[in-house]
N, C-alpha and C positions, 0 to 999 in steps of 0.2 A: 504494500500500500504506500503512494506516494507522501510524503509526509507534507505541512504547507508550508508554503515559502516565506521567508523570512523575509524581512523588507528592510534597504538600509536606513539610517536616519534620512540622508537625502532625497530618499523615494519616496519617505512619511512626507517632510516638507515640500517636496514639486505636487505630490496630490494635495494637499493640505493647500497650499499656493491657488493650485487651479480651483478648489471648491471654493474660497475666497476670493475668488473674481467675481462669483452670484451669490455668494453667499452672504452675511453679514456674522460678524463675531459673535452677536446673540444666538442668533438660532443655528451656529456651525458646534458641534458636536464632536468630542474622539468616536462617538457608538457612529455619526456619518461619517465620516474618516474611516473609520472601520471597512464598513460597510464597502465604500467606495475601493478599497483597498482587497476586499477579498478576503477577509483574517477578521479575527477580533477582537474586541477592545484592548483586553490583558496584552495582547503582544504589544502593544502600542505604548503600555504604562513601563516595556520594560527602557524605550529610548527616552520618554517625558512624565514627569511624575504627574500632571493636570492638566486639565488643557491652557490655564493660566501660562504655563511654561512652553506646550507646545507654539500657542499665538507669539509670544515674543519670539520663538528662535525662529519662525515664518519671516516676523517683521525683521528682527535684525539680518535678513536673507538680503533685503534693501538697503538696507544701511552699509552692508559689503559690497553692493552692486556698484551703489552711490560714490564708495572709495575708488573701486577699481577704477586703475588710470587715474586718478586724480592725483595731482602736482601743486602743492600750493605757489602762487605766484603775487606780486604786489606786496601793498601794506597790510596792515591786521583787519584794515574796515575791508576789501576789496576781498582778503579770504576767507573772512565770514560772511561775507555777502555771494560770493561765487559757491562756497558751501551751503548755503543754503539753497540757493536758484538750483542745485546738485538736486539736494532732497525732495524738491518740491516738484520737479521734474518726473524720480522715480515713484513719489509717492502718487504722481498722476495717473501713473502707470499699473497702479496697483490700487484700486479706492478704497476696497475695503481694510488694504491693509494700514492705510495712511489713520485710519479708525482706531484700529487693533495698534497702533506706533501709539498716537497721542492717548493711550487710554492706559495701557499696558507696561509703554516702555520695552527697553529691551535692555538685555545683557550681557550678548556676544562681542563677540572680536569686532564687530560691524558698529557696534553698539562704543565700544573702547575706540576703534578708529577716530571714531566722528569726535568725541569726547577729548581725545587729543590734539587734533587737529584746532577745533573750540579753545582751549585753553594756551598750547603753543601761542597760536593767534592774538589772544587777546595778553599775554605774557610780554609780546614784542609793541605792546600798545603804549609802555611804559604807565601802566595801572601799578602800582606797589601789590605783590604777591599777596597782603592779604585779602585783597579788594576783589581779586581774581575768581575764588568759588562762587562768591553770591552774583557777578556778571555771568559769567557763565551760566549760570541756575535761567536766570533772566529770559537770559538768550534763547536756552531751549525749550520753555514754557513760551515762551512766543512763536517760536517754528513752529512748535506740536501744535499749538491752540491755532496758528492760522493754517496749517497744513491739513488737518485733520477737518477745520472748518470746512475748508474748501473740498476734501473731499465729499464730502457731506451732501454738497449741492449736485457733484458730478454723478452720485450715485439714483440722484431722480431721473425716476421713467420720463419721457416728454409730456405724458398725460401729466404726471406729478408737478410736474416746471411749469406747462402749460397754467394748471392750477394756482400756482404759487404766483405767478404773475399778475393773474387774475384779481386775485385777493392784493397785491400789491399796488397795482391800479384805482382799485377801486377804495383800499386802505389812503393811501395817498393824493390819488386826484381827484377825490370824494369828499376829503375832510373837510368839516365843514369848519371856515374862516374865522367867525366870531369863536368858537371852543379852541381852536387849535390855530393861530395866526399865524403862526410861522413856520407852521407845517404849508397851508394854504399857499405862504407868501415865497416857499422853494420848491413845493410840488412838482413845477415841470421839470426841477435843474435834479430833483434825487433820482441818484441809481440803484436798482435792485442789488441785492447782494450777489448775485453770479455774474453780476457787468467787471470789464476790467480787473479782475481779481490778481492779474501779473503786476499791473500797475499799480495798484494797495498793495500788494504785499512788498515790492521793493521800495515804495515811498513808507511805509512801517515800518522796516527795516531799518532804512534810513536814517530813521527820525530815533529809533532807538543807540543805534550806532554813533549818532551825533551826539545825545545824552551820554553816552559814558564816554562819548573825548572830554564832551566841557569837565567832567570827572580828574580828568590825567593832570598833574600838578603838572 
């Protein structure tokens, strides 16, 4: 009798990968992973102790992809700004997992890369070494929170987006003037939140990265 086949860790994470393309972190499952895989759950708990652990070593799968070939180049604003415009690229490419990054966090070598790269950077900004963990901390509570945001939007169906606009529309070119005046008084000039979102997030950036130069004695 044939025995079943083993599966390496890399083969748990590219199937895991692909179910999280349709999938969302809520409703993905080891017992789906299983299933998808051919085998059962217990073989699965012998490579990751939960699924909490399986989702980070998926995401930090991103965060290696993100490194590879990467060279940092310039000052310390231009390679945290180039590292990030990195992430937010791969995380494009991945929506669900960009979810599963800012929710989870990650712990691998992918997860260390970035992490040094981050701090190298901001080490050469001339910030004094103690001031350096809590910029850092900053930094990537702001990637995560707009990266993840942003995935968020790209994950609606057109019906969904169509919807969201709808309501956006009529939320804002509706309001009525006397209760809300200054909603009324820029209604035609506001953008939904899925408009120019490359351009928000490098003027956020930005504007962050400028905050901690005026910082540097």
């Amino acid at each position: 009798m044939t025995g079943r086949r083993r599966w390496s860790t890399e083969e748990i994470l590219d199937t895991a990968a692909e179910l999280l393309r349709t999938d969302d972190a809520e409703s993905f499952s080891v017992r789906k992973l299983a299933a998808a895989l051919g085998t059962d759950s217990s073989s699965l708990y012998r490579h990751f102790r939960n699924k909490t652990e399986l989702l980070r070593a998926v995401a930090d799968r991103i965060l290696l992809a993100t490194m590879d070939g990467y060279r940092p180049e310039g000052d310390w604003k231009q390679r945290v700004t180039a590292l990030a415009l990195r992430l937010r690229e791969a995380f494009g490419e991945q929506l669900q997992l960009a979810a599963v990054w800012g929710r989870y966090g990650s712990g691998g070598t992918g997860s260390r890369l970035v992490m040094e790269e981050l701090l190298q950077a901001l080490r050469t900004s001339g910030l004094p070494d103690e001031e350096v963990p809590a910029r850092y901390h900053c930094i990537v509570i702001l990637l995560a929170a707009l990266i993840s945001s942003e995935a968020a939007i790209g994950t609606l169906t057109p019906k969904e987006y169509e919807q969201g606009m709808e309501q956006f529309r009529v939320a804002v070119l509706g309001a009525d003037p006397e209760r809300f005046p200054a909603l009324a008084h820029f209604a035609r000039d506001i953008r939904p939140l899925g408009t120019d979102r490359r351009a928000a997030f490098e003027e956020i950036l930005a504007a962050h990265l400028a905050h901690i130069e005026a910082k540097i004695p």
